[in-house]
C-alpha positions as CSV (number, residue, x, y, z in Angstrom):
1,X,-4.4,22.7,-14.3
2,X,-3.9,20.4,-11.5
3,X,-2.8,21.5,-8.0
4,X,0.4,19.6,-6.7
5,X,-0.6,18.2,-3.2
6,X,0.6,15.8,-0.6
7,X,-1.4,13.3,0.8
8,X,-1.9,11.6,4.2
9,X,-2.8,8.0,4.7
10,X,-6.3,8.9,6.6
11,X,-7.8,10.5,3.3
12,X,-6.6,7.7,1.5
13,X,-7.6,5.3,3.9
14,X,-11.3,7.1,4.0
15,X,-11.6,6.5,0.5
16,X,-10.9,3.2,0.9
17,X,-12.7,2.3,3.9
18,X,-16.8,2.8,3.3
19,X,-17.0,2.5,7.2
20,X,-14.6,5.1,7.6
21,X,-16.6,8.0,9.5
22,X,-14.5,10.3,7.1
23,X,-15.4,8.0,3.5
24,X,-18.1,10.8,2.3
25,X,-16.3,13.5,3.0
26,X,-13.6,12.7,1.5
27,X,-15.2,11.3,-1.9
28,X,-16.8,14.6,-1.7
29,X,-13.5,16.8,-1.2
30,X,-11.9,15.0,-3.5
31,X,-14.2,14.9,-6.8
32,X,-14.2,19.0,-6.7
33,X,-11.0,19.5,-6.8
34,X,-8.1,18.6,-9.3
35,X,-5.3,17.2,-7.9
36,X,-2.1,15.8,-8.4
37,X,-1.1,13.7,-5.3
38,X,2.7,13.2,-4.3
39,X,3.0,10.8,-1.3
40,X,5.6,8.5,0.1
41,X,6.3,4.6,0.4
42,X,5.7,5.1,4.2
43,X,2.2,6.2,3.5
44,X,1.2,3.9,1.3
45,X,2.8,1.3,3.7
46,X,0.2,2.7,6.5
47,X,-2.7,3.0,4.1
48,X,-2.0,-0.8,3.0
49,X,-1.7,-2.1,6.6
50,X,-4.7,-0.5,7.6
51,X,-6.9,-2.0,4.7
52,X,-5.9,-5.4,5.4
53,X,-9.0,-6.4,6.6
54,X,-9.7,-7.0,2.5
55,X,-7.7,-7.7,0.0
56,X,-10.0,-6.2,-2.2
57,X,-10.0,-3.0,-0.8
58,X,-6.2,-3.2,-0.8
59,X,-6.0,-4.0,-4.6
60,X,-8.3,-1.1,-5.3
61,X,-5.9,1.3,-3.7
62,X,-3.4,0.1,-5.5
63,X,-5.2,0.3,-8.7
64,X,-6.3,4.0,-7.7
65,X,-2.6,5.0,-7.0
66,X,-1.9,3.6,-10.8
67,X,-4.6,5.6,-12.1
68,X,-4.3,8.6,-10.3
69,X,-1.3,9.2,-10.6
70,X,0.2,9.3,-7.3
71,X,3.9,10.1,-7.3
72,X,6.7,8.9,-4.9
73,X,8.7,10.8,-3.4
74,X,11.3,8.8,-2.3
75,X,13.2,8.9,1.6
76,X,17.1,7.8,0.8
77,X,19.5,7.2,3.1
78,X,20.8,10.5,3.4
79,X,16.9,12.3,4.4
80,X,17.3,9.7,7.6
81,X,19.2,11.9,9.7
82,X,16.3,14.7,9.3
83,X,13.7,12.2,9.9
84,X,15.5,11.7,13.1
85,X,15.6,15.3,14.4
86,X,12.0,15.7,13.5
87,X,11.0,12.5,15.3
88,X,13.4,14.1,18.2
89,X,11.5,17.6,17.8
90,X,8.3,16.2,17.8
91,X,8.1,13.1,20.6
92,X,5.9,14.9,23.0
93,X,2.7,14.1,19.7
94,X,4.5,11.8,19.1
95,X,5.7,11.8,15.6
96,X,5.4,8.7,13.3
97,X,7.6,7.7,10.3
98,X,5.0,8.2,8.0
99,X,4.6,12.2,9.2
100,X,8.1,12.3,9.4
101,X,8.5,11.2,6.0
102,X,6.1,13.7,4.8
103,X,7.5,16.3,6.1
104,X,10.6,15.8,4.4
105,X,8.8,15.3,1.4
106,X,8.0,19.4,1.5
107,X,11.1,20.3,2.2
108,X,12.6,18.3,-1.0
109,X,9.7,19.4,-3.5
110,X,8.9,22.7,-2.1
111,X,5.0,21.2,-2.0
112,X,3.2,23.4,1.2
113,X,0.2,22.0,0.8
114,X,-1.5,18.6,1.9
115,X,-4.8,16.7,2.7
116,X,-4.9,15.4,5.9
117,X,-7.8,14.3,8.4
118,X,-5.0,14.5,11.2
119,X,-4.6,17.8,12.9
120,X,-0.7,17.3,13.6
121,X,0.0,19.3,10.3
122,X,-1.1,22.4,12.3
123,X,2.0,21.3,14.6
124,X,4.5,20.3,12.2
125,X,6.8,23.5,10.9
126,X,9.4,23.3,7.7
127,X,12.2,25.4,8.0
128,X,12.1,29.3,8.8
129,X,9.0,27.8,11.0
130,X,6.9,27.7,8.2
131,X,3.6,25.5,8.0
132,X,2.0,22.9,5.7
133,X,-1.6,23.6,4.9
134,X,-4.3,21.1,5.4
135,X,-6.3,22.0,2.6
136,X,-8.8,19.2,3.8
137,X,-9.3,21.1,7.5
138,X,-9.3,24.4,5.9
139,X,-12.4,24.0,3.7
């Protein structure tokens, strides 16, 4: 049974990135478990930018997204205005789009649970003040 997961763009960006300081241990994290990743367009937007220093690499992650499965969860107009007040809540981290995105992503698939090499997810809170897990930290 696989375990529904967000993902960040630094673990995707580690696996991606050989020269990443982060590359083995997320291989590593991510061959013992079995996951089903759920993401969003910001992310892979981030991930993208940041391995444009080769196209292969790029295509690879693209390919691996294909393969793997990753699902979309989508930001429509309507989830702006959230995406707003966390940005608002947040701007002391600051908090970028692709965070924000994520964030909203939990609240719209009930998912409370993500891989993250970022420790902002121990900042962020849903609703009722309730937190996201970095199941990648927590290991």
């Amino acid at each position: 049974m696989l375990n529904t997961v967000l993902v960040d763009a630094g673990p995707l960006i580690a696996l991606f990135d050989r020269d990443d300081k982060y590359h083995e241990a997320i291989k590593d994290f991510l061959s013992k478990g079995q996951y089903r990743f759920v993401s969003t367009a910001a992310v892979l937007t981030e991930v993208s930018y940041m391995l444009n220093f080769n196209a292969g690499a790029q295509v690879d992650f693209f390919e691996w997204i294909l393969k793997k499965g990753v699902v979309l969860c989508e930001v429509e107009h309507g989830g702006i205005p959230r995406i707003i007040q966390l940005i608002q809540k947040y701007s002391d981290m600051p908090m970028d789009f692709a965070d924000a995105t994520l964030v909203l992503a939990a609240e719209k698939t009930g998912i409370r649970s993500i891989i993250s090499i970022d420790s902002d997810f121990d900042i962020y809170r849903l609703p009722g003040r309730e937190k996201i897990h970095n199941i990648f930290c927590e290991r």
